[in-house]
PyMOL Python script that loads the backbone (N, CA, C, O; Angstrom):
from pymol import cmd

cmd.read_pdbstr("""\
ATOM      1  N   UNK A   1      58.648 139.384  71.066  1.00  0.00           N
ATOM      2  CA  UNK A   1      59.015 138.089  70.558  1.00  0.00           C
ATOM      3  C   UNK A   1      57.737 137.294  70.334  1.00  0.00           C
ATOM      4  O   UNK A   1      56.834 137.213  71.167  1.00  0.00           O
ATOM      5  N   UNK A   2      57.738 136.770  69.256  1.00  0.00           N
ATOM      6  CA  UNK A   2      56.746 135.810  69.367  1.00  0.00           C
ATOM      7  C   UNK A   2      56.854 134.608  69.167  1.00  0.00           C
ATOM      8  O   UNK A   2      57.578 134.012  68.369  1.00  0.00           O
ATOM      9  N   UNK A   3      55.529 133.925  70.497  1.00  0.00           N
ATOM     10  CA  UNK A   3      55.673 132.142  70.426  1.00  0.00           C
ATOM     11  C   UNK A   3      54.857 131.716  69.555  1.00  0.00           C
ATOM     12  O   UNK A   3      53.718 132.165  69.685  1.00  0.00           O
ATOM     13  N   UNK A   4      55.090 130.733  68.379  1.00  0.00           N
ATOM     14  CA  UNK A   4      54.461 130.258  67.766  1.00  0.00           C
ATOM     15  C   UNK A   4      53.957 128.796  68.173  1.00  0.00           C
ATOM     16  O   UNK A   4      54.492 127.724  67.890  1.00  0.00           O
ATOM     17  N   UNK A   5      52.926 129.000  68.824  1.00  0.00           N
ATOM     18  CA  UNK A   5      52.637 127.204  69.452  1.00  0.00           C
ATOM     19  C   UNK A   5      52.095 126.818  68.435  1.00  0.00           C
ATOM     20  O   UNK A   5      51.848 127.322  67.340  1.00  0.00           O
ATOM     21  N   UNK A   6      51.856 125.438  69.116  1.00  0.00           N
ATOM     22  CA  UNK A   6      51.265 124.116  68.113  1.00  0.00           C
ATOM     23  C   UNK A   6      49.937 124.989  67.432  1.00  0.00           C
ATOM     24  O   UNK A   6      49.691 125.472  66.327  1.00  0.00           O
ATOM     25  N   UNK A   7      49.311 124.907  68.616  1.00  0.00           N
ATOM     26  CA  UNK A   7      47.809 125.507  68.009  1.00  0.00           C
ATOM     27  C   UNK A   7      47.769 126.670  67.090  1.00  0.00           C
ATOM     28  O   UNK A   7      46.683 127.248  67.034  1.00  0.00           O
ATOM     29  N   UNK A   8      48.546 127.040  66.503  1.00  0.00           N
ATOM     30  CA  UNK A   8      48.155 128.840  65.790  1.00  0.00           C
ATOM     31  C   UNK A   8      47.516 128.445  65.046  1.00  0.00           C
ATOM     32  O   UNK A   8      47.722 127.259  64.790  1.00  0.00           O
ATOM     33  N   UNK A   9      46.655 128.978  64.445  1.00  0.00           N
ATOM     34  CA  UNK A   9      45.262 129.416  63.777  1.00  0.00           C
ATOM     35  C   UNK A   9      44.867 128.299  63.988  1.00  0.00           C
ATOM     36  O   UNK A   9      44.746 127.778  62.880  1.00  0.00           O
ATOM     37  N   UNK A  10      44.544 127.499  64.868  1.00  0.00           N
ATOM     38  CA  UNK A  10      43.107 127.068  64.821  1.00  0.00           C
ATOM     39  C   UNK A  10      42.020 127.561  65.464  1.00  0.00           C
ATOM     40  O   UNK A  10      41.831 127.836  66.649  1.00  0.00           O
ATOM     41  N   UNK A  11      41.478 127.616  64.701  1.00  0.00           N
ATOM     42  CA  UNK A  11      39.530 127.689  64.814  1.00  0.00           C
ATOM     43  C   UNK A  11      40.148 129.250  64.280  1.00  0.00           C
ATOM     44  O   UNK A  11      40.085 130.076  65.190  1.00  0.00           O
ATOM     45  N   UNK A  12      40.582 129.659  63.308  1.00  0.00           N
ATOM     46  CA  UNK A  12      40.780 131.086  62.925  1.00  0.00           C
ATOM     47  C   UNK A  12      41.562 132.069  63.509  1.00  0.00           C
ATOM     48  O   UNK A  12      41.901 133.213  63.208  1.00  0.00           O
ATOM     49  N   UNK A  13      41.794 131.150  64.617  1.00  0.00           N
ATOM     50  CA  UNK A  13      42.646 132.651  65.765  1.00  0.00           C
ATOM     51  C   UNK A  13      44.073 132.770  65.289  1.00  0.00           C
ATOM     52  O   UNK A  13      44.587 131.694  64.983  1.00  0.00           O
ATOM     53  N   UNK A  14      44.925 133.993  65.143  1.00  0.00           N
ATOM     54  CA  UNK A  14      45.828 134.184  65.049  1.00  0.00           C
ATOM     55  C   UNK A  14      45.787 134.983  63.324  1.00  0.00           C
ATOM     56  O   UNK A  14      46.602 135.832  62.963  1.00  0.00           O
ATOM     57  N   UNK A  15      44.522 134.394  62.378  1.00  0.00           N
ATOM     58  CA  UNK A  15      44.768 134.407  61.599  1.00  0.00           C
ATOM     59  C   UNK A  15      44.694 135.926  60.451  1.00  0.00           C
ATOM     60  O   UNK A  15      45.243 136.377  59.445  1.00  0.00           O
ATOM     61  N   UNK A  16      43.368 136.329  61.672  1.00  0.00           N
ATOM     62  CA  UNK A  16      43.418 137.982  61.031  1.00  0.00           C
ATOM     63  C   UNK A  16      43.698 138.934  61.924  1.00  0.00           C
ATOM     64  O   UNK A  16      43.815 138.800  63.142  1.00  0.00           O
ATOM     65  N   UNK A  17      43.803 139.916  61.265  1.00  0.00           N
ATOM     66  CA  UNK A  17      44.082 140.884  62.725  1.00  0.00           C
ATOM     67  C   UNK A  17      42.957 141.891  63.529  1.00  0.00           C
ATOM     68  O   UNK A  17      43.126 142.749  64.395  1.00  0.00           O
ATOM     69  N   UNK A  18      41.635 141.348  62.784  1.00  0.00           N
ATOM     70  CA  UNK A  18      40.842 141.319  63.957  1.00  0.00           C
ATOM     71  C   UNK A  18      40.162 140.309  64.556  1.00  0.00           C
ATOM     72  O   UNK A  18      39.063 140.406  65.103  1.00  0.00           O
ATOM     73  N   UNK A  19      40.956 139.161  64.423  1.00  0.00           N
ATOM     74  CA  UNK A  19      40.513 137.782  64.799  1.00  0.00           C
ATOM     75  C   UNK A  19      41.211 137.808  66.947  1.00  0.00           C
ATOM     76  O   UNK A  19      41.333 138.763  67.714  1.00  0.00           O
ATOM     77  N   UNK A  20      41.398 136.774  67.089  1.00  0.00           N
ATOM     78  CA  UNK A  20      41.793 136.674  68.424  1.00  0.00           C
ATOM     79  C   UNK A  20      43.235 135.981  68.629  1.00  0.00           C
ATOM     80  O   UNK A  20      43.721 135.384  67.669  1.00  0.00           O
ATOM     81  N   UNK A  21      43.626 136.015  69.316  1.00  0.00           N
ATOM     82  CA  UNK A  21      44.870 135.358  69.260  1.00  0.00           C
ATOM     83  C   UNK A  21      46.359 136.155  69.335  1.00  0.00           C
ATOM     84  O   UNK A  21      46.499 136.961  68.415  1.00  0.00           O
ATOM     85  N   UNK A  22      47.400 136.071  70.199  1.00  0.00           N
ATOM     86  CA  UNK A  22      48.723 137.225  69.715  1.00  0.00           C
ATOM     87  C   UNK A  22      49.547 135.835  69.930  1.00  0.00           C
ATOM     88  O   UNK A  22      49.495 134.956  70.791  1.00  0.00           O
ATOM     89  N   UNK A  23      50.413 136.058  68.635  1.00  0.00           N
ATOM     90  CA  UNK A  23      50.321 137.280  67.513  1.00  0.00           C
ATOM     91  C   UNK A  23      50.285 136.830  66.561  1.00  0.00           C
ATOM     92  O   UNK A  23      50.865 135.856  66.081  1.00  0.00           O
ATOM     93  N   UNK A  24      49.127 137.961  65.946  1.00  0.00           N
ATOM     94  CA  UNK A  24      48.985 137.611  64.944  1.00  0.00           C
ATOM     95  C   UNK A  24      49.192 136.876  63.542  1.00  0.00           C
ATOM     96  O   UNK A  24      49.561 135.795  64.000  1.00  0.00           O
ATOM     97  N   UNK A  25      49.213 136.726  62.391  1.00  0.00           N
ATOM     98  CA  UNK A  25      49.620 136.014  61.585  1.00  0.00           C
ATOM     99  C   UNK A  25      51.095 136.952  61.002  1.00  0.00           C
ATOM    100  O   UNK A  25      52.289 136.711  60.827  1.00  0.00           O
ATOM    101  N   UNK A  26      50.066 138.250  60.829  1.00  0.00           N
ATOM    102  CA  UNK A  26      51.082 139.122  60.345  1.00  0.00           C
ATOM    103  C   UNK A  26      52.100 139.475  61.182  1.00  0.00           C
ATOM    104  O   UNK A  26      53.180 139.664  60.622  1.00  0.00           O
ATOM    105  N   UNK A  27      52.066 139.602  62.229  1.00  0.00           N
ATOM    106  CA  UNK A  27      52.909 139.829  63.183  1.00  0.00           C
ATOM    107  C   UNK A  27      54.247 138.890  63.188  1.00  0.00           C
ATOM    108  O   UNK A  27      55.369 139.374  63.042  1.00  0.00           O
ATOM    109  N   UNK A  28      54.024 137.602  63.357  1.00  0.00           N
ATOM    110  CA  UNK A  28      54.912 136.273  63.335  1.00  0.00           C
ATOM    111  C   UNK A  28      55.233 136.400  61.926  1.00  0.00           C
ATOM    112  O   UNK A  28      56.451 136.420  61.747  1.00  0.00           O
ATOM    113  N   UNK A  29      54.607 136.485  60.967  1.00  0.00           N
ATOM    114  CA  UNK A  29      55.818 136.821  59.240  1.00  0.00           C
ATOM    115  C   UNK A  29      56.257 137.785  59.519  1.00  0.00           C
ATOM    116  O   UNK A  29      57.457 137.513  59.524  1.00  0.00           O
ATOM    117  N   UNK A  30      56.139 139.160  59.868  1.00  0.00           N
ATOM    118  CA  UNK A  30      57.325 140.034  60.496  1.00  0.00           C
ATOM    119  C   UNK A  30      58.244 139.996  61.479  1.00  0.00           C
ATOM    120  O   UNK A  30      58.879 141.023  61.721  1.00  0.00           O
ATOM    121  N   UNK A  31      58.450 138.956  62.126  1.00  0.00           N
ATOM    122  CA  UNK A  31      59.140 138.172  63.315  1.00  0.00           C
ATOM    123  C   UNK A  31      59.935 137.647  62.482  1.00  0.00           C
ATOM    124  O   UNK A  31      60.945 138.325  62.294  1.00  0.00           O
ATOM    125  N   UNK A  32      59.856 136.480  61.774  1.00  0.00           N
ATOM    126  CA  UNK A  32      60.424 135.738  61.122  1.00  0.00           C
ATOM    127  C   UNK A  32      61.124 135.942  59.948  1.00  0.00           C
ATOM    128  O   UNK A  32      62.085 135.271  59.571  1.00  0.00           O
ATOM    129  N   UNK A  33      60.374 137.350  59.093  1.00  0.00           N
ATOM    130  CA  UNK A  33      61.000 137.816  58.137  1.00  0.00           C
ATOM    131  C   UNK A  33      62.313 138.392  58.990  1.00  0.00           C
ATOM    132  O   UNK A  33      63.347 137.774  58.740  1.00  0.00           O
ATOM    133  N   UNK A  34      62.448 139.563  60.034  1.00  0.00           N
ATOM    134  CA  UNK A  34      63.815 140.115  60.931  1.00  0.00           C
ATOM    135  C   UNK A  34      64.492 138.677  61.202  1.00  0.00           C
ATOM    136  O   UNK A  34      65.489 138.285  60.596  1.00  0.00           O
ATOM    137  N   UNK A  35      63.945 138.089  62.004  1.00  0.00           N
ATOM    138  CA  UNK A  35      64.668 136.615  61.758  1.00  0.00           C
ATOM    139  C   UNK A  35      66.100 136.134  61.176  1.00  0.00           C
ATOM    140  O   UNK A  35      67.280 136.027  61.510  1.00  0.00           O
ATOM    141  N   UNK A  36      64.781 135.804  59.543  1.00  0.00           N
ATOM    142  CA  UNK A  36      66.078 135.206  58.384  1.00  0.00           C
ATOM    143  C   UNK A  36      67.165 136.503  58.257  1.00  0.00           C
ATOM    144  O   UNK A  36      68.395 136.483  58.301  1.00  0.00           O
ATOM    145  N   UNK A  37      66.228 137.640  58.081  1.00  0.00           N
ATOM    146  CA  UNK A  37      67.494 138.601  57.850  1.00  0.00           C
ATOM    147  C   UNK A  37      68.804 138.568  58.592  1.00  0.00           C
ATOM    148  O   UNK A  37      69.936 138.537  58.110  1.00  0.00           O
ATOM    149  N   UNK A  38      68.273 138.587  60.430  1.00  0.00           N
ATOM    150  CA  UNK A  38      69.667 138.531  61.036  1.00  0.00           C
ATOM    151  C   UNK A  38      70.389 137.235  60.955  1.00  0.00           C
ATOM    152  O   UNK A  38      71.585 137.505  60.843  1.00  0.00           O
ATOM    153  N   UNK A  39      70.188 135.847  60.961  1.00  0.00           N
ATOM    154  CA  UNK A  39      70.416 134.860  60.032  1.00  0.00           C
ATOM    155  C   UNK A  39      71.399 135.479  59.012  1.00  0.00           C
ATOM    156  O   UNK A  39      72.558 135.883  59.111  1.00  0.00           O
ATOM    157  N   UNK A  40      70.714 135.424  58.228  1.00  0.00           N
ATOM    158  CA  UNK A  40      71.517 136.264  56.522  1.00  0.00           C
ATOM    159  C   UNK A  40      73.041 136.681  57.087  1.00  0.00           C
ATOM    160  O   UNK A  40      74.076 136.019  57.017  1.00  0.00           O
ATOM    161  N   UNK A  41      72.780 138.252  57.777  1.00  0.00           N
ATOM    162  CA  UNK A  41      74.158 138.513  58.248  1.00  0.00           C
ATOM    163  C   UNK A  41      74.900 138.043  58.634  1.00  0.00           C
ATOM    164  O   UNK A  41      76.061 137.950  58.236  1.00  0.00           O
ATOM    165  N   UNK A  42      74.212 137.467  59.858  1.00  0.00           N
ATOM    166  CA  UNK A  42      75.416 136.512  60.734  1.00  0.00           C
ATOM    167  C   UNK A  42      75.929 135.809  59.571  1.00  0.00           C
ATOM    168  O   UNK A  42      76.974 136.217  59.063  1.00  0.00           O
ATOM    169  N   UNK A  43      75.353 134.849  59.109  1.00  0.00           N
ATOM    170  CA  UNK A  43      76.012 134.148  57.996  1.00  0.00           C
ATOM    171  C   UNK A  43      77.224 134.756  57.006  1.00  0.00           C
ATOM    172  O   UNK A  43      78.341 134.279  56.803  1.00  0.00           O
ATOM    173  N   UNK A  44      76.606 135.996  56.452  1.00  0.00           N
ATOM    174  CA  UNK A  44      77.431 136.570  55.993  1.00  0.00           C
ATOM    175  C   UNK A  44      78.612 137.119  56.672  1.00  0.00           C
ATOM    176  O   UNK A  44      79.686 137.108  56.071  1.00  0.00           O
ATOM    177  N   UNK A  45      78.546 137.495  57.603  1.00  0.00           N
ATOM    178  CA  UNK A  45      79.932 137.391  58.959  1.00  0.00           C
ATOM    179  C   UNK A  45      80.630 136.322  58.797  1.00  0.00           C
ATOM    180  O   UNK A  45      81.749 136.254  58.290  1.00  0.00           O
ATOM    181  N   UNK A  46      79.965 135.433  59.237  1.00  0.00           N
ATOM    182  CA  UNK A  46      80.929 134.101  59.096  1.00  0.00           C
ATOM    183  C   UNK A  46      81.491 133.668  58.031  1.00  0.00           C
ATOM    184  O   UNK A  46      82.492 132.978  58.220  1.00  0.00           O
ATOM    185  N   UNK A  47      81.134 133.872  56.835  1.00  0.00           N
ATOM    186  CA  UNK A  47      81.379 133.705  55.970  1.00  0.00           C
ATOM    187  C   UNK A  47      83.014 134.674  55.351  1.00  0.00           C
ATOM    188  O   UNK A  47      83.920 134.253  54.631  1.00  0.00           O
ATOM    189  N   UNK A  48      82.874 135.740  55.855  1.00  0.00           N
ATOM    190  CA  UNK A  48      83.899 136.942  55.542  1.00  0.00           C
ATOM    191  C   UNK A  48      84.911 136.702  56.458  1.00  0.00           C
ATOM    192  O   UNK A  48      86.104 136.839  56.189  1.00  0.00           O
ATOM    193  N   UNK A  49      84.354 136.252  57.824  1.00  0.00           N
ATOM    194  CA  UNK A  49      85.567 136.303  58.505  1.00  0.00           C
ATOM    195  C   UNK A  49      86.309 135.154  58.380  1.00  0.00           C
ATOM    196  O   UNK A  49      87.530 135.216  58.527  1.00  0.00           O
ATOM    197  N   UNK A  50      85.631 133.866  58.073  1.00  0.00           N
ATOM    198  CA  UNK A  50      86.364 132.368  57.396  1.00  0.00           C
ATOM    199  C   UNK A  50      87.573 132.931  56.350  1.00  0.00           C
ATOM    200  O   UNK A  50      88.784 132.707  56.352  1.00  0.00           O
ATOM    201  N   UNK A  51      86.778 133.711  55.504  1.00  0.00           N
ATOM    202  CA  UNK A  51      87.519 133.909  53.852  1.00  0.00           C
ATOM    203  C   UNK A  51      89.316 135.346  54.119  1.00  0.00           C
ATOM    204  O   UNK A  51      90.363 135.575  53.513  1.00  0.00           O
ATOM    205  N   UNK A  52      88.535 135.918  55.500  1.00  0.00           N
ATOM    206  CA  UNK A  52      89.636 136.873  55.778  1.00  0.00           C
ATOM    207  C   UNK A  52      90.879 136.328  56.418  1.00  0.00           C
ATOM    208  O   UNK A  52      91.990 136.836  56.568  1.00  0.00           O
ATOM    209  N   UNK A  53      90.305 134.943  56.816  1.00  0.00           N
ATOM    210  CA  UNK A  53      91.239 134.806  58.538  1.00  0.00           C
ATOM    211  C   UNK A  53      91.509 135.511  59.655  1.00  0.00           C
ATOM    212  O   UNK A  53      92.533 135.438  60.334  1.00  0.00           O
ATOM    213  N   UNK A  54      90.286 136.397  59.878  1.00  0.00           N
ATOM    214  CA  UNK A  54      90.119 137.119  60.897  1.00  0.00           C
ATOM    215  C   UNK A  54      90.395 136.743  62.101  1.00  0.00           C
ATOM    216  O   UNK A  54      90.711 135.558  62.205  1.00  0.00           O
ATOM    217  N   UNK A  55      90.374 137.552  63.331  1.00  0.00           N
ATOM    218  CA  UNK A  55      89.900 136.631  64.450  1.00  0.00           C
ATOM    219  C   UNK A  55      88.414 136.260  64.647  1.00  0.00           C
ATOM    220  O   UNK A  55      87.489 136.705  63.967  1.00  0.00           O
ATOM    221  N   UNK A  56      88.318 135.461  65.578  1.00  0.00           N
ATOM    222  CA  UNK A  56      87.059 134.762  65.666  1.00  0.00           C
ATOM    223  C   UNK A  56      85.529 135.910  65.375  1.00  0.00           C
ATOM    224  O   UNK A  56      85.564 137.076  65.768  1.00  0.00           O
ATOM    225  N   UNK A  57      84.630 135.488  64.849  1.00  0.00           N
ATOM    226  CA  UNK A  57      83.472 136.303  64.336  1.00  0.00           C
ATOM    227  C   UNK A  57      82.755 136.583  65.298  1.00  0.00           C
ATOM    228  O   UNK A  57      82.588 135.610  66.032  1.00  0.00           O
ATOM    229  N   UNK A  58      81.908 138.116  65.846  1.00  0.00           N
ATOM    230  CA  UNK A  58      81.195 138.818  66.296  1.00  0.00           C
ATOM    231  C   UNK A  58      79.788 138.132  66.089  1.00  0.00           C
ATOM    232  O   UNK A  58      79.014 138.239  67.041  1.00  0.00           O
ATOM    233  N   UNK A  59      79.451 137.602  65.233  1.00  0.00           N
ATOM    234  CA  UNK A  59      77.862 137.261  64.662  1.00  0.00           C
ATOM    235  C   UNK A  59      77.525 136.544  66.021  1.00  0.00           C
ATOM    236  O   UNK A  59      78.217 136.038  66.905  1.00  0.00           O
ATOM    237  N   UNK A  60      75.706 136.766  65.753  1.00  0.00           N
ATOM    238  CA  UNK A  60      75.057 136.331  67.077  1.00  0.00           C
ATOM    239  C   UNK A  60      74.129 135.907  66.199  1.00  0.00           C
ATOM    240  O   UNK A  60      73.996 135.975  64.977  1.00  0.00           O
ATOM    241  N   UNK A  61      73.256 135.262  67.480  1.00  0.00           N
ATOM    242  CA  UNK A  61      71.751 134.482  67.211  1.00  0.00           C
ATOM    243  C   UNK A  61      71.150 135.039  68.049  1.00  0.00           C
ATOM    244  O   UNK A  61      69.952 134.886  67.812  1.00  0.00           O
ATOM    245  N   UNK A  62      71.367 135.846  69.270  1.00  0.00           N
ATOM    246  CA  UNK A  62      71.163 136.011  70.482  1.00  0.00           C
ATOM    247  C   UNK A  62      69.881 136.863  70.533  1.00  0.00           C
ATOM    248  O   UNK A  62      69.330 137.037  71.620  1.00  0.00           O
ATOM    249  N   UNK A  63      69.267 137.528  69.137  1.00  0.00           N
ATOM    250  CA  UNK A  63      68.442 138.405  69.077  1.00  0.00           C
ATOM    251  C   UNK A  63      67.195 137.877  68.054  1.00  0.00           C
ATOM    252  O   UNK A  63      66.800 138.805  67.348  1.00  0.00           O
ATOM    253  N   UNK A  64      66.693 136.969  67.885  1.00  0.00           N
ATOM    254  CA  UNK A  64      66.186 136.079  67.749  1.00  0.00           C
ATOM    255  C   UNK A  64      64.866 136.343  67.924  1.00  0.00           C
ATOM    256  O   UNK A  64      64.602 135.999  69.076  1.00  0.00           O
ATOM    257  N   UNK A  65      63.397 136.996  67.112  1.00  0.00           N
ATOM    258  CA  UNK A  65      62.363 137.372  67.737  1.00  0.00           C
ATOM    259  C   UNK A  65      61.211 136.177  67.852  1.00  0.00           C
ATOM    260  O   UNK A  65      60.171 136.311  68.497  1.00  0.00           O
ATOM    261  N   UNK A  66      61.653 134.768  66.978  1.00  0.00           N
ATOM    262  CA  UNK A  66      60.460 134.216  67.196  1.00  0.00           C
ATOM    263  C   UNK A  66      60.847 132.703  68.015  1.00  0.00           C
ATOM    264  O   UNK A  66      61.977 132.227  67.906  1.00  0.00           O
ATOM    265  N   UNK A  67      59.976 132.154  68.679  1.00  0.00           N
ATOM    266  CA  UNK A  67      60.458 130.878  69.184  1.00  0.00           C
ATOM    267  C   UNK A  67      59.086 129.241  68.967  1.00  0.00           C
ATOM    268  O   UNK A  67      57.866 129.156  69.104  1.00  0.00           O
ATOM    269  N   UNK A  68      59.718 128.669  68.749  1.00  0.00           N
ATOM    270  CA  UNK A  68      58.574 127.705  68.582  1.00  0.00           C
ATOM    271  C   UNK A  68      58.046 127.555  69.890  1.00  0.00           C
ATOM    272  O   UNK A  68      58.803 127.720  70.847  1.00  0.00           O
ATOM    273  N   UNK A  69      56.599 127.205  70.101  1.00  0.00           N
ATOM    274  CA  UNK A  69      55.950 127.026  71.410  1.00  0.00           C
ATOM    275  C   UNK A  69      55.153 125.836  71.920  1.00  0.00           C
ATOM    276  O   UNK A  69      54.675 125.853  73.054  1.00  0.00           O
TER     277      UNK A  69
END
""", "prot")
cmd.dss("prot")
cmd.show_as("cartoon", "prot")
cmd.util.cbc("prot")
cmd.orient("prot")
């Protein structure tokens, strides 16, 4: 999981990946890209099971890789 604190990249850190800092820049856009995706679904869950009248929807947030810090 990664924390994205206040400070990321300053003074350069975080910003390359042989710079200093975890995690990286690239790392946290691959965090965040899985992210929106599971986002996406869930949404799209909710969305199907509204339109079906299902019972209540399965979708989670619960897996969530990045957190503000």
């Amino acid at each position: 999981m990664a924390t994205i604190k206040q400070n990321f990249g300053e003074g350069g850190a975080n910003l390359t990946p042989a710079g200093q800092g975890e995690p990286t820049l690239a790392q946290a856009l691959r965090d965040i890209a899985d992210d929106l995706a599971m986002l996406k679904a869930a949404l799209d869950q909710l969305i199907s099971d509204y339109n079906n009248g299902t019972s209540p929807t399965t979708a989670s947030t619960s897996s969530l890789k990045t957190q503000k810090g």
